[in-house]
C-alpha positions in Angstrom: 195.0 108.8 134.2 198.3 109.7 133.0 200.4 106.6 131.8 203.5 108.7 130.4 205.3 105.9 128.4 205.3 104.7 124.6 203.2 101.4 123.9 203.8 101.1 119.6 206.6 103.0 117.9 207.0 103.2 113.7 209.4 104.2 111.5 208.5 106.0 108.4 210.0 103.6 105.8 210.8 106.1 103.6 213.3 107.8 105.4 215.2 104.2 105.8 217.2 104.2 102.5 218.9 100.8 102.7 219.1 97.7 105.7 220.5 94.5 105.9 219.4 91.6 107.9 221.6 93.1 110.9 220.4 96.5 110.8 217.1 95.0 111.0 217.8 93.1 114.0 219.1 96.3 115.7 215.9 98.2 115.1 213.8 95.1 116.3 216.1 95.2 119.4 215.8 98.8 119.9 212.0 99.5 119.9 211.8 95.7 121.8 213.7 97.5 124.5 212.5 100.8 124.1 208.3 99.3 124.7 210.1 97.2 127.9 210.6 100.1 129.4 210.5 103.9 128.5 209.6 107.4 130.1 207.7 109.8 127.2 205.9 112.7 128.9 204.1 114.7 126.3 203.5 118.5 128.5 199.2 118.4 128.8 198.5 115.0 127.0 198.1 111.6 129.2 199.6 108.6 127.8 200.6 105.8 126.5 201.2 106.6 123.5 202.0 105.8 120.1 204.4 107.1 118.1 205.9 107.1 114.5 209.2 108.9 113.6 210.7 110.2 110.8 213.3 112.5 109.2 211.1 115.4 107.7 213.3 118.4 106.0 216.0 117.6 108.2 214.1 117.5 111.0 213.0 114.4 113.1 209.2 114.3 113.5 207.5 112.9 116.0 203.7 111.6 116.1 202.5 111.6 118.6 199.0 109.8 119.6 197.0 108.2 121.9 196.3 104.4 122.8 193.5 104.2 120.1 196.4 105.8 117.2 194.3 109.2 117.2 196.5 111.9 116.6 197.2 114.1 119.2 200.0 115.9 117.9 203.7 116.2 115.6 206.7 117.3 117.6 209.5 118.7 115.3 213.0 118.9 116.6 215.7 120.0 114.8 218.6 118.0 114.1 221.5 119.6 113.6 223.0 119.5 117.1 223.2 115.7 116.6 224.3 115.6 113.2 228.3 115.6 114.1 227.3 113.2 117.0 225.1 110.1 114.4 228.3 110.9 111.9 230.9 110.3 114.9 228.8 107.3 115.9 228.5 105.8 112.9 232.1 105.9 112.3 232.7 104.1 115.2 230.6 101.8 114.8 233.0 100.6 112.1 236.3 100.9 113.4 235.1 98.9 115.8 234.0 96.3 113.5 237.1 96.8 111.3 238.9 95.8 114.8 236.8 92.8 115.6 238.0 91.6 112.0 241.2 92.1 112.2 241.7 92.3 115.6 240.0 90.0 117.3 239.2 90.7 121.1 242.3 92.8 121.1 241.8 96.7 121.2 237.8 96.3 121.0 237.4 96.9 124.8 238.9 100.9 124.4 236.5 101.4 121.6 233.3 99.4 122.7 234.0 102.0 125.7 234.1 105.3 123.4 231.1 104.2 121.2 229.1 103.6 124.5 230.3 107.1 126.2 229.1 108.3 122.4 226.0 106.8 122.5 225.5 108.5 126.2 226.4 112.1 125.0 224.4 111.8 122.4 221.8 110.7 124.6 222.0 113.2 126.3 221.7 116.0 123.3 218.4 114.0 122.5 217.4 115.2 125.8 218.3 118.6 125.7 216.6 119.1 122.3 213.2 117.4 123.3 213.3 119.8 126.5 209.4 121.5 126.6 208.3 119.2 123.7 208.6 115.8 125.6 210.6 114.4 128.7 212.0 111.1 128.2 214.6 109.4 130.5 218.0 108.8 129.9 217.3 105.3 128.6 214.9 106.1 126.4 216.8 108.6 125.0 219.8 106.2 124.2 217.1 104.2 122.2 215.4 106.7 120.6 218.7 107.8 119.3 219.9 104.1 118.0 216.3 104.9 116.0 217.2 107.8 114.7 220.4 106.9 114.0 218.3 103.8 111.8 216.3 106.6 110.3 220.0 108.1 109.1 221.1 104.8 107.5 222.1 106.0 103.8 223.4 103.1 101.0 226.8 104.7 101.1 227.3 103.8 104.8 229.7 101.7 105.2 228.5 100.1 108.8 225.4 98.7 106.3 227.4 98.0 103.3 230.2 95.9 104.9 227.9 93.9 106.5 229.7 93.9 109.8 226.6 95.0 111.7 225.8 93.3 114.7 224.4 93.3 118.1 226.8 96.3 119.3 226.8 98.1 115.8 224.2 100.9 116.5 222.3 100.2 119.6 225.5 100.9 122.5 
């Protein structure tokens, strides 16, 4: 019987350069949220799932298998078309915690509102790309890009470095 969602989700480790506590929390939160609830329709395979993902040649891998962890299969999507959009995001993911610092309350509204229309375009690109590999829904998209976005986390970023992560930093 077809059960087309994801039950376990990994990260390959390798591909996650450097965290801190907060960038922990937001991958905990994303792949809590993403298991709540999540649409993954893998063409010709029955779910659930499990899947691992990882940056592979600048490409995001997906591994795909079955409720037991046999392999059923890899889908590769390139990444370029959301290069631009996990740069973007990432940048302001800061400004807004640069605000929140010196700020306070003041100004974060306009860009808590451009990070989350961000987050939805690039959602959205997510979706295009997996088109005829796997359908996901729009929500599962959003977190599956706040995982790859973890997955793009490099010790030069600043969002990690300046420890201003938190709860809105990269999961929208």
């Amino acid at each position: 019987m077809a059960d087309p969602r994801i039950i376990d989700i990994q990260l390959d480790e390798r591909s996650i350069l450097k965290r801190n506590p907060d960038i922990e929390q937001e991958r905990r939160i994303a792949i809590f949220d993403l298991l709540e609830a999540n649409h993954f329709d893998v063409p010709g395979r029955d779910g659930p799932f499990r899947i691992a993902l990882a940056v592979e040649e600048a490409r995001l891998a997906i591994r795909v298998a079955d409720r037991e962890g046999a392999p059923l299969e890899t889908i590769r999507v390139g990444l370029a078309r959301l290069r631009r959009p996990i740069r973007d995001y990432f940048q302001i993911c800061e400004s807004y915690f640069r605000a929140v610092r010196t700020n306070g309350a003041k100004g974060i509204e306009a860009i808590d509102m451009a990070r989350r229309g961000l987050h939805n375009d690039a959602a959205e690109t997510l979706k295009d790309c997996l088109a005829g590999k796997v359908d996901v829904d729009f929500d599962t998209a959003r977190r599956l890009f706040t995982l790859i976005c973890v997955l793009h986390i490099r010790a030069s970023t600043s969002v990690v470095d300046s420890g201003a992560a938190g709860p809105a930093s990269i999961a929208g």
